[in-house]
N, C-alpha and C positions, 0 to 999 in steps of 0.2 A: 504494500500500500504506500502512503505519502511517505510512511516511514520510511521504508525501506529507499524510496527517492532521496529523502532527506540524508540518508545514510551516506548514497554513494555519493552527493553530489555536495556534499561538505569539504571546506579546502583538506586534503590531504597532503601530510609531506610526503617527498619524495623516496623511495625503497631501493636501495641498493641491491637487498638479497633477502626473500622469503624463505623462512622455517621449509625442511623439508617435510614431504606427504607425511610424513611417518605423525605428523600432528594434525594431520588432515583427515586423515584412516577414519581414527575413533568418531570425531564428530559427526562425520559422514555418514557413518551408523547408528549415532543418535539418531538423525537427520530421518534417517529411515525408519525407526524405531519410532520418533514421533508422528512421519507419516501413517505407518501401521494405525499407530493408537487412535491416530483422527479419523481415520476408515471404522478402527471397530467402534467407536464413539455410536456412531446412528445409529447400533444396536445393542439397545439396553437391557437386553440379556445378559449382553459380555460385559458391563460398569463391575460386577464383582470380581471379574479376573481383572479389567485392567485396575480396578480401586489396589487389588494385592499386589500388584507389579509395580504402581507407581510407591505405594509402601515400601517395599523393597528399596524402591529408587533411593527414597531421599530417606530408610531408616539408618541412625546411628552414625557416628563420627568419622564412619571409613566408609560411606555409601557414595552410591555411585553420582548423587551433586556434584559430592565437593571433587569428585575425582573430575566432570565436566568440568569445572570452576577454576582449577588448577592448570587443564591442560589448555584451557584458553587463555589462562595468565601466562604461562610457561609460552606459548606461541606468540602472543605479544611480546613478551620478553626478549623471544628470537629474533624478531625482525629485527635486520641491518638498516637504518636509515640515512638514506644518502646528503640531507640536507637535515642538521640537528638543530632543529626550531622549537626550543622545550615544547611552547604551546601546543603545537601540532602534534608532537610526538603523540601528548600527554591526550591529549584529545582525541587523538587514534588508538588508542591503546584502551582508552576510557569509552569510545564508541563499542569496541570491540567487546569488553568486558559486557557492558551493557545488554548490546547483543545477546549474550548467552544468558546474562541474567533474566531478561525477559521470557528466555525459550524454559530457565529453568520455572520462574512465576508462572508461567500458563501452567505447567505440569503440576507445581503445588497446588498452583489453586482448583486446577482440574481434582487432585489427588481429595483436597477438603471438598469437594462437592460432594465427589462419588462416597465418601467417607460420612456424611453428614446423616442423621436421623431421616430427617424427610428428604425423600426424593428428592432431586435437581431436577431443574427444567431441561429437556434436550437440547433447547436452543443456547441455555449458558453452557453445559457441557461439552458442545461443539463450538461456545466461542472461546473456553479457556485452551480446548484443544487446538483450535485455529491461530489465538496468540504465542503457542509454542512452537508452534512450524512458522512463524511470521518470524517470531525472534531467531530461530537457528538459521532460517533463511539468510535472513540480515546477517549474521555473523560469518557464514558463509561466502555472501555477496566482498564481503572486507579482505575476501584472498583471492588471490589469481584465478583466472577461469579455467586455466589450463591443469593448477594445481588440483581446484578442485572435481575437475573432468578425470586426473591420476587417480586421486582418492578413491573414488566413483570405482575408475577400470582394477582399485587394486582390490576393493571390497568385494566386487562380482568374483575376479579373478581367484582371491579364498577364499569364498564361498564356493566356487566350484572344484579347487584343490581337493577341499575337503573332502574324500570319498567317505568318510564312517561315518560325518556328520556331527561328529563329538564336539566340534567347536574348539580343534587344536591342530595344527599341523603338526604331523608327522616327518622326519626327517623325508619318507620315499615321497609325502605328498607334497612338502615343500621345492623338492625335484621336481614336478611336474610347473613349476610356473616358470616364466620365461625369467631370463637372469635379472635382468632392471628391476621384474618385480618382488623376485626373490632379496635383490639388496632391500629393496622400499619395506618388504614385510619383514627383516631381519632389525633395521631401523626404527622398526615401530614395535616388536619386540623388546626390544632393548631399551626404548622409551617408556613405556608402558605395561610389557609384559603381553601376553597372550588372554 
């Protein structure tokens, strides 16, 4: 929406050098995880699986928030910026956080509806779900298109390594991905973990 205009077309400094995929990976799979969530949203059969999943999300001091929260600070952090204009910097880095903050708000507040005594209306439960893909969107929009088109081809590409499904790569399944993407997946490993 205007936001998301307001986003890209705020003065930005200049980038010398973008964080690699390997900080791009994870998000991208929120990105899609939120999508999912907005799809089962319109059928309020499924509010008590995703009410236990977004539970999960944000319970306890090591949940997976603040692990989103970090690895969008930790990618701000990376960026090289070719022209150091505190402001801007400061400003880009603060749009970006934002960003994800808001993707994280939709989902809590999605998570307090579904969780609430009286039913939620479907129409607000589709709109906190809709400001969480608005916000990841945005934060998304703040990195290269190319990078995040990698992300994208690295998340399909294991996803279909995977042959057992377990949600780990296997030394002989990590073989099957072409080499560039085997570096990007050993990068984000080692970033992140599996």
């Amino acid at each position: 929406g205007s936001e998301a205009a307001a986003t890209v077309a705020a003065p930005r400094p200049k980038v010398a050098a973008w964080p690699g995929v390997e900080y791009l990976e994870p998000v991208y799979e929120l990105k899609l995880s939120i999508d999912a969530l907005a799809l089962g949203v319109s059928d309020s059969a499924k509010w008590p699986a995703i009410a236990y999943r977004l539970k999960k999300f944000f319970g306890g001091p090591l949940s997976e928030q603040y692990y989103f929260r970090g690895l969008s600070q930790q990618y701000s952090n990376a960026v090289k910026y070719d022209e150091v204009v505190d402001s801007l910097v400061e400003a880009d880095k603060a749009t970006r956080q934002q960003a994800m903050e808001d993707a994280l708000g939709g989902l809590r507040r999605l998570k307090e509806l579904l969780e609430a005594k009286q039913q939620p209306s479907p129409a607000a439960v589709a709109a906190e779900a809709r400001a969480a893909q608005e916000g990841i969107a945005r934060w998304l929009l703040l990195a290269p298109v190319a990078d995040v088109a990698e992300a994208y081809a690295l998340v399909r590409a294991v996803g279909a390594a995977d042959a057992d499904r377990d949600g780990r790569l296997s030394p002989p399944e990590i073989a099957t991905l072409p080499e560039r993407q085997r570096k990007e997946w050993k990068a984000r490993v080692d970033l992140v973990g599996e």
